[in-house]
LUMBAPA-554024 format. One record per residue (C-alpha): residue in one letter; x, z, y. Coordinates in nm, 3 decimals. Each point is the difference from the previous one (the first is absolute). Layout:
VEXMAR  resn       px       pz       py
VEXMAR     A        X        Z        Y
...
This chain:
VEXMAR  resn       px       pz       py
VEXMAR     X    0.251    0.703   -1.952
VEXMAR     X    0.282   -0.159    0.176
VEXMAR     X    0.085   -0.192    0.334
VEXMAR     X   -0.093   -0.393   -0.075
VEXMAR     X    0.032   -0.136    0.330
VEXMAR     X    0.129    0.115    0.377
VEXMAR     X   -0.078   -0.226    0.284
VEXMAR     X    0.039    0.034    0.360
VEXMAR     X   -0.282   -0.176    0.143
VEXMAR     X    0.093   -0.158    0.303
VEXMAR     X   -0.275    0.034    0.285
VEXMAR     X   -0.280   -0.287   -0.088
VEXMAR     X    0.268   -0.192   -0.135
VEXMAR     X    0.097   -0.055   -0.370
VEXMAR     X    0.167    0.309   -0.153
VEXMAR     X    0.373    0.045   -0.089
VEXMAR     X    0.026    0.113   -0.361
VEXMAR     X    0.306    0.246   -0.094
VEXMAR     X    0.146    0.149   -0.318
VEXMAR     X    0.040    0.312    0.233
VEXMAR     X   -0.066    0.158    0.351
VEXMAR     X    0.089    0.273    0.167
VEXMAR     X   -0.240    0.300    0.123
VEXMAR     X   -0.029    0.135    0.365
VEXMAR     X   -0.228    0.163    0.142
VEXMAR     X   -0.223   -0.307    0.165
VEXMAR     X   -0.020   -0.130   -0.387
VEXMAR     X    0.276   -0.244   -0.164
VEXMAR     X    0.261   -0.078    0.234
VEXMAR     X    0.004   -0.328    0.213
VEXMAR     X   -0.425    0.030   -0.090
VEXMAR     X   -0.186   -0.132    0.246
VEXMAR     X    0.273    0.024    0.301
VEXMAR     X   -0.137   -0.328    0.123
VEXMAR     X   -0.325   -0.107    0.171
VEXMAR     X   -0.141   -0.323    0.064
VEXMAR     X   -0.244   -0.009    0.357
VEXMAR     X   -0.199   -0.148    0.223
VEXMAR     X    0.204    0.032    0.346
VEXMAR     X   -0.229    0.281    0.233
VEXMAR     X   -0.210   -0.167    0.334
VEXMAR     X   -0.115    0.204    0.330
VEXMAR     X   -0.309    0.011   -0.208
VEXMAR     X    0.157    0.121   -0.367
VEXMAR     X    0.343    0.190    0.107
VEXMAR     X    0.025    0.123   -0.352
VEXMAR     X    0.197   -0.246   -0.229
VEXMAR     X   -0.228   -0.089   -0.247
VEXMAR     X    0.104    0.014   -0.357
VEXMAR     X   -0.082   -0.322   -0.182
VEXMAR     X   -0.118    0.011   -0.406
VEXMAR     X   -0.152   -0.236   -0.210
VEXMAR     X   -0.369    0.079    0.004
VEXMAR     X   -0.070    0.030    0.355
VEXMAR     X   -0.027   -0.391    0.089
VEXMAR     X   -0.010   -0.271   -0.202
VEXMAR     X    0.347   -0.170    0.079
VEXMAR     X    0.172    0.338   -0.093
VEXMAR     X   -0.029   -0.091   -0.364
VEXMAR     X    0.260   -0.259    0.094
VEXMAR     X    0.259    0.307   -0.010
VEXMAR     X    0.011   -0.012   -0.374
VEXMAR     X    0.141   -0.282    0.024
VEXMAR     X    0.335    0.210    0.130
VEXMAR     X    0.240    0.108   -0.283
VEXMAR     X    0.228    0.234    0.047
VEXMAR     X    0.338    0.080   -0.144
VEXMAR     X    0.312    0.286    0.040
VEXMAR     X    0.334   -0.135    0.013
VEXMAR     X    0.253    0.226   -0.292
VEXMAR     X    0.164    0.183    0.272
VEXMAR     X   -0.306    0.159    0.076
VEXMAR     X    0.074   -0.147    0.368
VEXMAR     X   -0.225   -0.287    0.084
VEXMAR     X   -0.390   -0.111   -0.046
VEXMAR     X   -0.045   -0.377   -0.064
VEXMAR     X   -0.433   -0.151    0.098
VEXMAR     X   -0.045   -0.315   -0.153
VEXMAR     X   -0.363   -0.181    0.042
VEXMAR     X   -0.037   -0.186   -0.316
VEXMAR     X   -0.168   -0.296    0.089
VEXMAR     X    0.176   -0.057    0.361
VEXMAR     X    0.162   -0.334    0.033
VEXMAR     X    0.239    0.114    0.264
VEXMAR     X    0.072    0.300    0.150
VEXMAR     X   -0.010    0.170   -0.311
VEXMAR     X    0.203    0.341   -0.019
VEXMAR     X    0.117    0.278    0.216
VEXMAR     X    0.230    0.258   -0.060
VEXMAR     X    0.003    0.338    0.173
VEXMAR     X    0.175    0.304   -0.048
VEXMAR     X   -0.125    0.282   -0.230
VEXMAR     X    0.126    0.250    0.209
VEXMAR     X    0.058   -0.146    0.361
VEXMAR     X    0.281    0.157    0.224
VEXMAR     X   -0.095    0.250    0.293
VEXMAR     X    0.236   -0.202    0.257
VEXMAR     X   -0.179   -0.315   -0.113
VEXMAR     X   -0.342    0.131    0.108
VEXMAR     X    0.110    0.164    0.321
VEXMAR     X   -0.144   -0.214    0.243
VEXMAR     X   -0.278   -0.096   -0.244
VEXMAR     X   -0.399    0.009    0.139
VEXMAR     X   -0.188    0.321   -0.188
VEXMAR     X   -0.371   -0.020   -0.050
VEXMAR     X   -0.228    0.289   -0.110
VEXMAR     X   -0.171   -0.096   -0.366
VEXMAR     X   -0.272    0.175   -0.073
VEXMAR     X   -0.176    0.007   -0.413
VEXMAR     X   -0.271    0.223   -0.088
VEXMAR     X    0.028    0.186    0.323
VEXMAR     X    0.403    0.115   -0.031
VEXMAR     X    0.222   -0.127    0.242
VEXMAR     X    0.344   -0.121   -0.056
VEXMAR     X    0.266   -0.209    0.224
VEXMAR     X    0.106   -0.335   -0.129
VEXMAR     X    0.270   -0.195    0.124
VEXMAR     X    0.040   -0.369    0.061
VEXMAR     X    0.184   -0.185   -0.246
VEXMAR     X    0.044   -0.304    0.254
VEXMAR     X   -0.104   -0.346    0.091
VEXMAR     X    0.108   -0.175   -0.279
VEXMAR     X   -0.182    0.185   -0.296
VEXMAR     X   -0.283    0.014    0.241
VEXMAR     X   -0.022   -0.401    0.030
VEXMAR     X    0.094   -0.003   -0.422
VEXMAR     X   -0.334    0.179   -0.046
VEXMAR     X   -0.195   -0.161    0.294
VEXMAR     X    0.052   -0.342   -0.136
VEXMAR     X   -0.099    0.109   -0.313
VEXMAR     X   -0.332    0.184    0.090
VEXMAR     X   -0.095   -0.179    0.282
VEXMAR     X   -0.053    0.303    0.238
VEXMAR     X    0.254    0.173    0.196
VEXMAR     X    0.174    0.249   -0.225
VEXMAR     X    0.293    0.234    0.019
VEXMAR     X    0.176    0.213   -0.293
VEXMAR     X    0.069    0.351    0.088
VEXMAR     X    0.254    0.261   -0.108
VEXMAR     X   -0.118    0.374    0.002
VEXMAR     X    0.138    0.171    0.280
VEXMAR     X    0.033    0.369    0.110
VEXMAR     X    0.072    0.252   -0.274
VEXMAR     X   -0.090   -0.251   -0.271
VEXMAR     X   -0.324    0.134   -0.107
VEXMAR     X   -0.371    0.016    0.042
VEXMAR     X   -0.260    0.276    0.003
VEXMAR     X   -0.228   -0.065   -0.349
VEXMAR     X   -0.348   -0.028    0.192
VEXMAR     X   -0.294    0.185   -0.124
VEXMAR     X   -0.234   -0.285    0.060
VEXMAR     X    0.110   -0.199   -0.313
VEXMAR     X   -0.105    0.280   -0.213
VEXMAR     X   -0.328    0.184    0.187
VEXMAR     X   -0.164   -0.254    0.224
VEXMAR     X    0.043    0.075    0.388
VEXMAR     X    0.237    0.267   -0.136
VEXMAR     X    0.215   -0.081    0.323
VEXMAR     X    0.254    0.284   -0.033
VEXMAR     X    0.350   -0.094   -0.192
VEXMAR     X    0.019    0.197   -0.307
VEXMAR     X    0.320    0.209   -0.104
VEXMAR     X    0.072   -0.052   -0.355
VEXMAR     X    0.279    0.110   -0.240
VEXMAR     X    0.086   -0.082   -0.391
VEXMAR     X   -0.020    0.436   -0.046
VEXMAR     X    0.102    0.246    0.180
VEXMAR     X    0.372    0.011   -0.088
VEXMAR     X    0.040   -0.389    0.231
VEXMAR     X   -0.021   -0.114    0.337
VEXMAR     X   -0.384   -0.149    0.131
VEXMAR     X   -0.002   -0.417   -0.050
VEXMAR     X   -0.007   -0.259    0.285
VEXMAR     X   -0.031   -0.351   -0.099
VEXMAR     X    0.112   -0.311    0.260
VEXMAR     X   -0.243   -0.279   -0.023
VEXMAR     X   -0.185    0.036   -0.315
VEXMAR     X   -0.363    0.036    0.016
VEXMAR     X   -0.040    0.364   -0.109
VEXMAR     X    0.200    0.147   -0.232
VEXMAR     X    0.395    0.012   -0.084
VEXMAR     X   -0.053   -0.185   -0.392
VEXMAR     X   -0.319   -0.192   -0.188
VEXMAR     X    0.010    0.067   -0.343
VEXMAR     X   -0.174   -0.194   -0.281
VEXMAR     X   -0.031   -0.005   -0.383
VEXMAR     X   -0.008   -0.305   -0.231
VEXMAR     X   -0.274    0.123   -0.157
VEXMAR     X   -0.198   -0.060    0.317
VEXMAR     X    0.208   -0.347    0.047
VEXMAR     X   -0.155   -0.086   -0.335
VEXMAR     X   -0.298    0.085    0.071
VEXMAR     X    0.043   -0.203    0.335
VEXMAR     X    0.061   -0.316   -0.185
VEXMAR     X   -0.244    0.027   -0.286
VEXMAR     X   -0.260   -0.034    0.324
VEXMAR     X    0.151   -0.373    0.094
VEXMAR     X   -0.111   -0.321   -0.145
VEXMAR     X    0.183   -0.075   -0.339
VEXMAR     X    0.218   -0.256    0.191
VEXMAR     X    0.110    0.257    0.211
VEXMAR     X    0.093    0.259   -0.226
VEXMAR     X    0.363   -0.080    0.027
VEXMAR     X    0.062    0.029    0.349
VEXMAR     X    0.178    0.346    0.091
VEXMAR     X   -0.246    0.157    0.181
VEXMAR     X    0.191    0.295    0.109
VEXMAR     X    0.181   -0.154    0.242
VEXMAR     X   -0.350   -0.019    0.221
VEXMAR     X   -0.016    0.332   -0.029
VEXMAR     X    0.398    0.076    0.135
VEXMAR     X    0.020    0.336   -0.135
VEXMAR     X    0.368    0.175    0.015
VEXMAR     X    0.010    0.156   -0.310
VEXMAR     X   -0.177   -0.173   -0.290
VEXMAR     X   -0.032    0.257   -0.284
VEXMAR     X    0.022   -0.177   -0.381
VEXMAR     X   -0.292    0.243   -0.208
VEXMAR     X    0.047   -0.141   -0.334
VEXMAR     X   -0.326   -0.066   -0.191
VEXMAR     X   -0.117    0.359   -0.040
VEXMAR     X   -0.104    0.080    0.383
VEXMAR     X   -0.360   -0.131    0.103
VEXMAR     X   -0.045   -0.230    0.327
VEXMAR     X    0.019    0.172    0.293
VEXMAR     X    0.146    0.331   -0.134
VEXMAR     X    0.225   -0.020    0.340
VEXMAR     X   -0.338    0.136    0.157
VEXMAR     X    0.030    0.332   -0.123
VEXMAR     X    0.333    0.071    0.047
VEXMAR     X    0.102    0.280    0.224
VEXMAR     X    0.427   -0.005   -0.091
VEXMAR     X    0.246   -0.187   -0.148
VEXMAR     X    0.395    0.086   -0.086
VEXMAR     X    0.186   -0.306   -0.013
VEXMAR     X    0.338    0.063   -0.263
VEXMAR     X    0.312   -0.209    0.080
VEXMAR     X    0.140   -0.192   -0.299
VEXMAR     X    0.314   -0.032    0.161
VEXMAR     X    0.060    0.338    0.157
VEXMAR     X   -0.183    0.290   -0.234
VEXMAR     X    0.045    0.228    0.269
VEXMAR     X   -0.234   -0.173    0.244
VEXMAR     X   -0.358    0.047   -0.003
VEXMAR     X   -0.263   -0.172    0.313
VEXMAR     X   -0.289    0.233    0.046
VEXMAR     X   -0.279   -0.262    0.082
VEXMAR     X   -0.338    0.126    0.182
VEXMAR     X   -0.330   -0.193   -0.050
VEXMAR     X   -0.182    0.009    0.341
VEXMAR     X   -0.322   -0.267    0.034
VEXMAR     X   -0.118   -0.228   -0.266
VEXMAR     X    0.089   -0.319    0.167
VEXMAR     X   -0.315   -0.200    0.168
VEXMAR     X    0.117   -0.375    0.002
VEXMAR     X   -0.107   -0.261    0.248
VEXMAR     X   -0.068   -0.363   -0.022
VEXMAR     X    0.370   -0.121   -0.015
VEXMAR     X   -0.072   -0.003   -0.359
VEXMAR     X   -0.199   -0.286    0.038
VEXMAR     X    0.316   -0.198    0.131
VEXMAR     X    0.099   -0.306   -0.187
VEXMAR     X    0.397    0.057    0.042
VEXMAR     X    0.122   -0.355   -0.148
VEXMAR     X   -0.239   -0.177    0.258
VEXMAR     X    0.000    0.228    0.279
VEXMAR     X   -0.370    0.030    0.016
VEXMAR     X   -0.347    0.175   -0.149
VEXMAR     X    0.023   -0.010   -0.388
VEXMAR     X   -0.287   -0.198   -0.174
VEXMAR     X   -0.287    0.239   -0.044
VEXMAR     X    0.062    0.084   -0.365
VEXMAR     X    0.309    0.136    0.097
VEXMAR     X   -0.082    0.226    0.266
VEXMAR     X    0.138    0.337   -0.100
VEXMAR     X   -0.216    0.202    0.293
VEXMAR     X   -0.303   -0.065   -0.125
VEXMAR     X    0.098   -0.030   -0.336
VEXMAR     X    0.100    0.384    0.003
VEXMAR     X   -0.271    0.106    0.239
VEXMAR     X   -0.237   -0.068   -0.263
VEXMAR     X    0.061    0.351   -0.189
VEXMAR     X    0.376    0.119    0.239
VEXMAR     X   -0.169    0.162    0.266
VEXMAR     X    0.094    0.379   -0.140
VEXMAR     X    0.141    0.114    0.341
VEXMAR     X   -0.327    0.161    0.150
VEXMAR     X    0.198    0.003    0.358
VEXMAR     X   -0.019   -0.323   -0.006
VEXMAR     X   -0.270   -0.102   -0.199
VEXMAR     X   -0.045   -0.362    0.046
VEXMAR     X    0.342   -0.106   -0.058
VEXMAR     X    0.157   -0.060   -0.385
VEXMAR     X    0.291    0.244   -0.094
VEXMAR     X    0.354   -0.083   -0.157
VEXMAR     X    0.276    0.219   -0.035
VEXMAR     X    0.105    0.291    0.159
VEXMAR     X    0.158    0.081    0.335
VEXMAR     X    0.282    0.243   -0.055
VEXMAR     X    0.334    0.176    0.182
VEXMAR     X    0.318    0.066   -0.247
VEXMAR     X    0.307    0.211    0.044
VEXMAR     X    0.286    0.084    0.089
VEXMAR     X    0.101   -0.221    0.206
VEXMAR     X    0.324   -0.182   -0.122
VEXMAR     X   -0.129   -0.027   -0.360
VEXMAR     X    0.032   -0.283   -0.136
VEXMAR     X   -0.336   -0.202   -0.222
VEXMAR     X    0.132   -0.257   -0.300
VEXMAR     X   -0.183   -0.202   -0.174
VEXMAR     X   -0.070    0.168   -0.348
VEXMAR     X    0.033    0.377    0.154
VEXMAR     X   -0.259    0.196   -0.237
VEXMAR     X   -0.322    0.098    0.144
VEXMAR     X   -0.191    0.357   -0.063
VEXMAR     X   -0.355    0.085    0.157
VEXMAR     X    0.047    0.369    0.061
VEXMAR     X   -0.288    0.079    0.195
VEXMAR     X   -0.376   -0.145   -0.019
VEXMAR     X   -0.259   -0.036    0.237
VEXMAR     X   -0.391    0.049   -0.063
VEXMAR     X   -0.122   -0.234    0.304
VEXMAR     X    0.081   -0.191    0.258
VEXMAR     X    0.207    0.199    0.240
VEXMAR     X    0.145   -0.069    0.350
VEXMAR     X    0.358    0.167    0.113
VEXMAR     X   -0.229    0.258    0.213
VEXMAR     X   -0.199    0.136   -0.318
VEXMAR     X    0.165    0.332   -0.129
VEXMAR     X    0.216    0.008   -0.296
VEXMAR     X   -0.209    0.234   -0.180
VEXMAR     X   -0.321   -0.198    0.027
VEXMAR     X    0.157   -0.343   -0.127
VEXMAR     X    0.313    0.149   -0.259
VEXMAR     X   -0.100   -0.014   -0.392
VEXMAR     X    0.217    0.092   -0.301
VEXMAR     X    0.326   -0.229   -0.054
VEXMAR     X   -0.020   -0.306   -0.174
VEXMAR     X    0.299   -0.001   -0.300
VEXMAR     X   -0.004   -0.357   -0.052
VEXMAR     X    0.344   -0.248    0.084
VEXMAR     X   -0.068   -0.402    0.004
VEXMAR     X    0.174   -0.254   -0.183
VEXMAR     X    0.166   -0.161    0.328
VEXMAR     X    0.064    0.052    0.341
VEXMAR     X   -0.052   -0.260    0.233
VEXMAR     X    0.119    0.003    0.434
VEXMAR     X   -0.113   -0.244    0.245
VEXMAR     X    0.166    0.007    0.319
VEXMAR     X   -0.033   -0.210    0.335
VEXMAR     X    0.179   -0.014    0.308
């Protein structure tokens, strides 16, 4: 198995696809740094993260494409269908001194906490046009991480959970993903995925609804969904023979109805095409959870300062017999090793 794709999915926006990203310990680096919200009230003082299945209009945010300049310095947003006003630039990494005097707001998602700060008036009234509501972008502030919160994984789990690759690496923090440091997914299971949609539709790369990070080519041998049961994964460098990325599989992935986005139109796909319910017909295989459909795997990788390429080999070295959660012990959920290595390795990274 190999790396096919890496993608950084940028938050409810269209993902930035790299050849290669770097690890850290909140997932690939740049991941996730920035936050689209709805600005807090005396009645909501919480800045409240916007995605694209909570309102209608928020399907308008596929619309947003994303791209990374080649010095690695700046992030260009261009809305594809605006007639004027269409791109912003902003800085993939923004200076300290430049944020001094900047307003901080408290962001909460899935019950962790983390400080974002203001990324100004004019990317605030960039986006505000755009989606017609008051909006502001925000940078992750503090120490640059989030708690992983135990409510995406156990509902009304509200403690944060502590969570390391093995025992050998430091616990993972993500910044302002949903859950988890990585989302990894097969293209077996992408297959599958498409064989679902109208004949018409068969074409369309459906994996980009899904935004993982790390898109795992399978080859023809490996059944549909075989990401479900796995419990470990090393990751081999093609480049560098003496790097290896331990990868840990924590939470079959339960998906929400941002699949059903139509991302050329900005709004809800026909019917037909509606990969929610199209999955939750025979997906819903995570029992803590067990009216949503499943795809992929959530997952944490190290060490940090690795480095993922597209066509890195993949090897499942550990197995799982069920659906676990990062609280169930190792001993109840760890089978024999797998010995098998795909055809291609795919990354998928967004910033």
């Amino acid at each position: 198995m190999k790396i096919q794709r890496v993608g950084k999915p940028a938050t409810t926006l269209r993902p930035v696809e790299v050849s290669a990203a770097e690890l850290t310990n909140e997932g690939l680096r740049f991941d996730r740094q920035y936050v689209l919200v709805k600005p807090p009230t005396q009645e909501q003082p919480l800045a409240e993260h916007i995605t694209e299945d909570q309102i209608k209009w928020n399907f308008q945010l596929g619309l947003f494409h994303t791209a990374i300049d080649k010095a690695w310095s700046k992030l260009t947003i261009t809305h594809v269908q605006a007639k004027e006003h269409a791109a912003i630039t902003v800085p993939l990494s923004p200076s300290p001194l430049g944020l001094l005097n900047a307003a901080v707001y408290e962001v909460s998602i899935f019950g962790t906490k983390a400080p974002g700060i203001d990324m100004g008036e004019e990317v605030a009234s960039y986006f505000s046009h755009h989606l017609g509501s008051p909006t502001r972008l925000l940078y992750i502030g503090g120490n640059g991480q989030r708690e992983i919160p135990g409510a995406a994984y156990l509902p009304k789990h509200y403690q944060a959970l502590s969570i390391a690759v093995n025992d050998k690496l430091q616990p993972q923090r993500i910044r302002f993903a949903d859950a988890a440091p990585l989302l990894i997914t097969s293209t077996a299971s992408e297959e599958d995925a498409r064989r679902r949609l109208p004949l018409a539709a068969q074409g369309e790369d459906v994996i980009v609804r899904f935004r993982p990070n790390v898109h795992v080519d399978v080859g023809s041998e490996v059944a549909p969904y075989d990401e479900d049961g796995w419990g470990m994964l090393a990751i081999r460098s093609q480049t560098d023979r003496a790097q290896e990325v331990s990868v840990r599989c924590l939470f079959r992935t339960v998906r929400c109805l941002s699949l059903n986005v139509d991302l050329a139109k900005g709004g809800m796909i026909a019917t037909n095409r509606q990969l929610y319910g199209l999955l939750a017909k025979d997906r819903r295989t995570n029992d803590k959870f067990p009216h949503k459909p499943v795809f992929g795997q959530y997952a944490c990788a190290g060490p940090s300062g690795a480095v993922l390429r597209v066509g890195d080999e993949v090897e499942v070295t550990e197995r799982t017999g069920r659906s676990v959660t990062p609280m169930s012990p190792a001993s109840e959920t760890q089978l024999t090793g797998a010995d098998y290595i795909a055809s291609r390795s795919d990354i998928t990274a967004t910033a």
